[in-house]
C-alpha positions as CSV (number, residue, x, y, z in Angstrom):
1,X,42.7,28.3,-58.1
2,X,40.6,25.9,-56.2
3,X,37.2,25.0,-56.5
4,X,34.6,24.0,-54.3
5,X,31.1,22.2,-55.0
6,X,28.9,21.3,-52.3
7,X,26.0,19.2,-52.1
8,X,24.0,16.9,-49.5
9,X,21.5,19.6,-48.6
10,X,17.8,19.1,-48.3
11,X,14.7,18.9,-45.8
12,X,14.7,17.1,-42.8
13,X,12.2,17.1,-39.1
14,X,13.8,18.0,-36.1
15,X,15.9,14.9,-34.7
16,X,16.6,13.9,-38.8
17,X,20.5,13.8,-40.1
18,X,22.1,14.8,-43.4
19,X,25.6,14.8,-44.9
20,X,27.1,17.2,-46.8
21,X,29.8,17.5,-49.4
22,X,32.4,19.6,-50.2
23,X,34.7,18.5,-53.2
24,X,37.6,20.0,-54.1
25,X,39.3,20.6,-57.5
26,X,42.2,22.4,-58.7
27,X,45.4,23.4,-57.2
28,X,44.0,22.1,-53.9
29,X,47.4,21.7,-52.2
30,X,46.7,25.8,-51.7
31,X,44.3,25.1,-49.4
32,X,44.5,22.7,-46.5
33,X,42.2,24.0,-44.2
34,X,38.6,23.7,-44.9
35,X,35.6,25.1,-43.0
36,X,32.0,24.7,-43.5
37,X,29.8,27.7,-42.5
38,X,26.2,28.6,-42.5
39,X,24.0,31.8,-42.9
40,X,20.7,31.8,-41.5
41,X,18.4,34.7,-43.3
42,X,18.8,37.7,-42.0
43,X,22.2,36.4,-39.9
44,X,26.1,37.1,-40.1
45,X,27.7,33.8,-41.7
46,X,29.4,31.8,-38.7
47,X,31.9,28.8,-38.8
48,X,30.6,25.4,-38.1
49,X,33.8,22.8,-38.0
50,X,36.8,23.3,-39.6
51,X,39.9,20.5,-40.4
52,X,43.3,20.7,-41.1
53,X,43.5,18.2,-44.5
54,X,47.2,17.0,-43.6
55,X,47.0,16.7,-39.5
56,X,43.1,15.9,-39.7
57,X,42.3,17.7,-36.7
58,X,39.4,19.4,-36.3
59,X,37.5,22.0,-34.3
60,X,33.5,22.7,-33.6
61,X,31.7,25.0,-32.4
62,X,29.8,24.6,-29.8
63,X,26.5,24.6,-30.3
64,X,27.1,21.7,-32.6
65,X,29.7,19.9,-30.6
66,X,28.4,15.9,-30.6
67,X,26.0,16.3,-33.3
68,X,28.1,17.1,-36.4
69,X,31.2,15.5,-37.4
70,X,34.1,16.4,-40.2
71,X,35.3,13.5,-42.4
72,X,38.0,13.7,-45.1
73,X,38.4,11.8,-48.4
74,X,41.9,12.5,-48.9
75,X,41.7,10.3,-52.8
76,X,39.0,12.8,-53.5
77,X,39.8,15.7,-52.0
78,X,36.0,15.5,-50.5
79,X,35.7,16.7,-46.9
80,X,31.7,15.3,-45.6
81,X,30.4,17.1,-43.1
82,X,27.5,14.4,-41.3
83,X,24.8,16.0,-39.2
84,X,22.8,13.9,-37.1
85,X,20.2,15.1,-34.5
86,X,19.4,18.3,-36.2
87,X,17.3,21.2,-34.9
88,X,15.3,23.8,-36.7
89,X,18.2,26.4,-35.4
90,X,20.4,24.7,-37.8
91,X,18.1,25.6,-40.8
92,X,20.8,27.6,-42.9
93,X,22.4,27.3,-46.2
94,X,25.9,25.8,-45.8
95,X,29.3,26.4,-47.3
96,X,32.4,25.2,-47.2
97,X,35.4,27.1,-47.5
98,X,39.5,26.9,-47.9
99,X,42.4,28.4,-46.9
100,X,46.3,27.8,-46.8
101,X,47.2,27.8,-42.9
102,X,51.3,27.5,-42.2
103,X,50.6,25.4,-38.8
104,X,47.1,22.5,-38.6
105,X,46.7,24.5,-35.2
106,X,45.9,27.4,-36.9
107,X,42.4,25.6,-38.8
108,X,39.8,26.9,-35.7
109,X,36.2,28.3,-35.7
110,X,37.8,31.3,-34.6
111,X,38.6,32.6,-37.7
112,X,35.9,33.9,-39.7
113,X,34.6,34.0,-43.2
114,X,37.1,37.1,-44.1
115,X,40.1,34.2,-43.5
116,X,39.0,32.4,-46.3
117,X,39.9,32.9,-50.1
118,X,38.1,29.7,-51.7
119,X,34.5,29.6,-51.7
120,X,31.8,27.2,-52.3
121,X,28.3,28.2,-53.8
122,X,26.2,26.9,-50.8
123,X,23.6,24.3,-50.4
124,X,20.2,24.2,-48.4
125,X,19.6,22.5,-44.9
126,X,15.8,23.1,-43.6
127,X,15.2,21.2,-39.8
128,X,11.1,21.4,-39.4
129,X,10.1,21.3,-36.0
């Protein structure tokens, strides 16, 4: 099992930055690719960045692309995810998620929520205009 605790969320204006958290715990060598996602109310839950914990590649999608970066901790098992320039379209709550990919080309945004079997209980981002 692997567990996942997020943190970092809060309340920011439009143009404001935050970073979030997502620490590991547990047989974490199951799991080498993490993704953070977010779920707007009343929307589908869509993949953000993802990275491969051995290679350290990553992927974004695009509507983030230059405004949110992936960072690993590799003696804490903590991947950071550091938004800067945010917009009230990125009001969502976050989560970060693992999996056990064979190949670090296989971490993408493509893969959705369904992919993943370790979850994370979420944390807040609100972007005021």
């Amino acid at each position: 099992q692997v567990q996942l605790v997020e943190s970092g969320g809060g309340s920011v204006q439009t143009g404001g930055s935050l970073k979030l958290s997502c620490a590991g715990s547990g047989n974490t060598y199951n799991s080498n690719c993490v993704g953070w996602f977010r779920q707007a109310p009343g929307k589908g839950r869509e993949a953000v960045a993802t990275i491969h914990t051995g290679a350290e590649n990553t992927d974004y999608v695009d509507s983030v692309k230059g405004r949110f970066t992936l960072s690993l901790d590799s003696a804490t098992n903590t991947v950071y995810l550091h938004m800067t320039n945010l917009k009230p379209e990125d009001t969502a709550m976050y989560y970060c998620a693992a999996r056990l990919v064979l190949e670090s080309f296989e971490c993408t945004v493509v893969d959705g929520e369904y992919d993943y079997k370790y979850w994370g209980q979420g944390t807040q981002v609100t972007v005021s205009s």
